[in-house]
N, C-alpha and C positions, 0 to 999 in steps of 0.2 A: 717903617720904610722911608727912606729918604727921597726926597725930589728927585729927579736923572738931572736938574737946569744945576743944580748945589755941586755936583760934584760928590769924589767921595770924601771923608774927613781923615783926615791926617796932622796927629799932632806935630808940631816945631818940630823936636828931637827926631822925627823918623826920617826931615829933608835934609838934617843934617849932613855937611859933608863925612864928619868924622865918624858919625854911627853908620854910615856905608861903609867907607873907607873899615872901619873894625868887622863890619859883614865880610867884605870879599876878604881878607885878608883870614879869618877863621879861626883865629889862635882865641877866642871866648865867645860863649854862649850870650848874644845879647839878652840883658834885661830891659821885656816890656812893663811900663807899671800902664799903660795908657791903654785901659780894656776897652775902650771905645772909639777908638782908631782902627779904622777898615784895612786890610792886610794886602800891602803893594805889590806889584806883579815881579822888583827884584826882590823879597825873600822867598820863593820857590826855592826849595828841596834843601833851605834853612831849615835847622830847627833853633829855636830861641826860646826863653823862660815868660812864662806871661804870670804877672801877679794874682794871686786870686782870693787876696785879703788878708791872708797871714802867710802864705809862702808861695815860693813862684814853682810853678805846673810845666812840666817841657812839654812842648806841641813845636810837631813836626811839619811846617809847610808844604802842602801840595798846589798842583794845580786848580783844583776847586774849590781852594778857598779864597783865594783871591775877590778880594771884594766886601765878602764877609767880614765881621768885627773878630777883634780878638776873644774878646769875652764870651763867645759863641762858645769856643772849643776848649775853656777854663771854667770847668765847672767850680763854684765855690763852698756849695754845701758838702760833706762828708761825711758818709753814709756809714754809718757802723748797726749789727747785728747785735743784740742783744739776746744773749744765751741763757734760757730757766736752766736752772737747774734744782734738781730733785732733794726735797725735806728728807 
C-alpha cells in the first residue's frame, strides 16, 4: 500500500502528451509495458494491452480501477490442465 502524502505513481510515458494525444484519437491499442504504474482517471472505458512477460493481455478500463496498478488485472502465470490418459 502506498502513502496517500506520495501520491499515485505514474510512469513518464503515461504524461506524455503524445501517448494521450494516440488515446483520444483511438486508431491503436496502446501498449503498457509499465505493470506498476497506477491506472489514470483518462483511460476509463479504454481498453489497452498490458505486458505480462512474454505477451501483452488486453484489459478493459473501468471505473474501479482507477487507482489500481496495472499488473493487478494481468495475470502472468498460465494455467494449463494436464489430461491422464488411459494405458
Amino acid at each position: 500500500m502506498r502513502s496517500s502524502w506520495k501520491k499515485a505513481f505514474l510512469d513518464s510515458f503515461l504524461l506524455k502528451k503524445t501517448f494521450i494525444k494516440k488515446i483520444q484519437k483511438s486508431y491503436k491499442t496502446p501498449k503498457i509495458w509499465s505493470r506498476r504504474s497506477c491506472i489514470p482517471g483518462f483511460l476509463v472505458g479504454k481498453k489497452v494491452l498490458v505486458h505480462s512477460g512474454k505477451i501483452f493481455k488486453s484489459v478493459f478500463i473501468t471505473r474501479e480501477m482507477v487507482g489500481y496498478k496495472f499488473g493487478t488485472f494481468c495475470k502472468t502465470r498460465r494455467f494449463t490442465f494436464k489430461i491422464k490418459t488411459k494405458k
